[in-house]
Each structure stands twice: as structure tokens, then as C-alpha cells.
Phi, psi and omega in degrees: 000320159341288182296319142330324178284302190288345171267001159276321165322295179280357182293149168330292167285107177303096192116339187234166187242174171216130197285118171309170187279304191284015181235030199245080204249331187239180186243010179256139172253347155316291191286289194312348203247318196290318184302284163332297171314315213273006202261323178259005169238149185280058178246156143267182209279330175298312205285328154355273194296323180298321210262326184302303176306306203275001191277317211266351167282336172282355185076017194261337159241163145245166172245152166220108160051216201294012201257172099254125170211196180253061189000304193276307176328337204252349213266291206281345169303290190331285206280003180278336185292302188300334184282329175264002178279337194303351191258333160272058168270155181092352193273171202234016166239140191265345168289352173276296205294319178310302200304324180313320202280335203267320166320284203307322169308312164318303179294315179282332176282342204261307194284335192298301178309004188260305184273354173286330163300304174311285169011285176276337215259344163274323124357269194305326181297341192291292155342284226285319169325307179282357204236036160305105186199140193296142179269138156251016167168142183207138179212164176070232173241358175288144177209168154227113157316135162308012178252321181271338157324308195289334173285337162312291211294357178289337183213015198216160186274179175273312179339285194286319185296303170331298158317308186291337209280312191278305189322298191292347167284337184283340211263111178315316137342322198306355170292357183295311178243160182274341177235135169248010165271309184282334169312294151356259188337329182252350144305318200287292180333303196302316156311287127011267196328315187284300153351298213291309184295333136329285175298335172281313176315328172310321204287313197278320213288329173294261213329288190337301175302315184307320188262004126306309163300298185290030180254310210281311193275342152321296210301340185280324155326304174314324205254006162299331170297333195278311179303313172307303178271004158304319189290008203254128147324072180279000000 
């Protein structure tokens, strides 16, 4: 979530993202802005969308049509702007005054991304409070709960969720995600995936040989047919 707030930092309009055109993929705007996102962060496009859905279900961002922003991001950069310009009225050089101005934004976009951060970071402590629940595995900074195991496990063996767990504790990266229930999840899937095609390349390459072989025992047939009756006397 973090990472999202600072790419709200850093955007042209300070505090908002603007949806590109070529991400207009759905009538849901979330998931197209969720789309978006996931191009400039190291998440996949699901841990994306999960964390993105929880900044606007807290309201700490909204959307209006192609926009998304931070209501407070955009309100208090204004006025942090305007408080530091007031003592410098009266100056009589406008390239000095510019420079001020450019100084005072600087300052004022920083302290705002400082409390906007805490913020969310107060939240998330909140969360993790309220989610008092037995852990079925943790390393790091990563945890999974038995209630999202159990949701694993609706469709995955403890073998393969288990397998998947360690991999991803072994994975040079893993400081990279933020969930270790969805990270899972689009592993086990991705796996799954590798799996189904495997066995269908299987499935075809045995047809293939089958009907290549009965291609074979015709052509041998013909010609053992063939072989007779040239010998036969009429």
C-alpha cells in the first residue's frame, strides 16, 4: 500500500493518478487502475488490486471517473503551498519568488507523504490486530492464517500449498510481497496451469504416436496385400 501512496507522490498532479487509455479494459475502475499499477510495482496484478481495494474501502483514496486520488494529499499540498508563500509577498524578483515556490511544495509534498504514510501504516497495525487468529505458517515479514489455508486448501493438497510455501520462503525476492495468502495463491495457480499443459501435450503427443502407429500398420498392411497378390497365379 505503501508503494502505491508514493506513486501518488510522485505523479505530475500531486496526490492523483490518471487512468491511461489503454487500461480502460473493464467497467469496473478499480481493477483497470489496479491494472495499471501493477505495471510499476513489483506485486502481481491480484496483490495490487487487494491492497488498492483496501486503501478505497478506508477512503483514504477515491475514484471519480478516469482520476483516482487522495482527497487529503491534494487539499493539504494546497494549503501547505499557500502558508508558505504568505511571507513572501512583496518580493520584487519573480525568479526568486518561483524559486520559493518551488522550495515551499517540495517541503510541503514531503511532510504530507510523511503523515499519509503513518497513516496507512496505522491501519494496516490495526488490521493485523483485528485478524487475532492462529497462523499456520510465518517467516519474515510474511504470515498465512489458517482461515486463508483453509481457503487454499479448497483447492490445492497441504503437499502443494506446503511445497509452494517453501519455495516462496527460499525466493531472493520475497521481500517484494506484501501477502503471503495471495502470493501463494498465484503461485499454486501458475503451477496448476503448468501442470494441466503438460498433461494435455501429454494427451496429444499419445494420440499422435497412436494414430501414427495405426498410419503404420495400415501402410504395412497395403503392402503385404499388395505382396500377395502380385504372387498369386492366375
Amino acid at each position: 500500500m505503501i508503494n502505491i501512496m508514493c506513486l501518488m507522490h510522485k505523479s505530475d498532479e500531486y496526490g492523483t493518478i490518471l487512468l491511461q487509455q489503454k487500461f480502460k479494459q473493464t467497467t469496473k475502475q478499480s481493477s483497470n487502475f489496479a491494472a495499471m499499477i501493477a505495471r510499476l510495482l513489483p506485486f502481481e496484478f491480484a496483490e495490487t488490486e487487494h491492497f488498492l481495494n483496501e486503501l478505497l474501502e478506508e477512503e483514504i483514496l477515491k475514484i471519480d471517473g478516469e482520476k483516482m486520488f487522495c482527497e487529503r494529499m491534494v487539499k493539504d499540498a494546497d494549503l501547505s503551498v499557500k502558508r508558505s508563500l504568505v511571507g513572501s509577498k512583496g518580493g520584487k524578483n519573480t525568479s526568486k519568488n518561483n524559486k520559493k515556490f518551488a522550495v515551499a511544495k517540495v517541503q510541503a509534498n514531503a511532510e504530507i507523504e510523511t503523515d499519509i504514510i503513518s497513516e496507512v501504516d496505522i491501519k494496516i497495525k490495526k488490521q493485523k490486530i483485528k485478524n487475532d487468529e492462529p497462523i499456520y505458517r510465518s517467516f519474515k515479514h510474511l504470515c498465512l492464517y489458517q482461515s486463508e489455508f483453509d481457503k487454499l486448501f479448497m483447492n490445492y493438497t497441504k503437499e502443494e500449498i506446503d511445497t509452494t510455501l517453501d519455495a516462496i520462503e527460499n525466493h531472493k525476492n520475497n521481500k517484494n510481497y506484501t501477502s503471503l495468502y495471495l502470493t501463494a495463491n498465484t503461485w499454486l495457480k501458475k503451477d496448476l496451469e503448468r501442470k494441466l499443459n503438460t498433461e494435455q501435450n501429454g494427451t496429444k503427443q499419445t494420440a499422435a504416436d497412436e494414430r501414427l502407429k495405426r498410419a503404420n500398420e495400415i501402410s504395412e498392411v497395403s503392402r503385404l496385400a499388395k505382396t500377395i497378390l502380385s504372387n498369386i497365379d492366375y
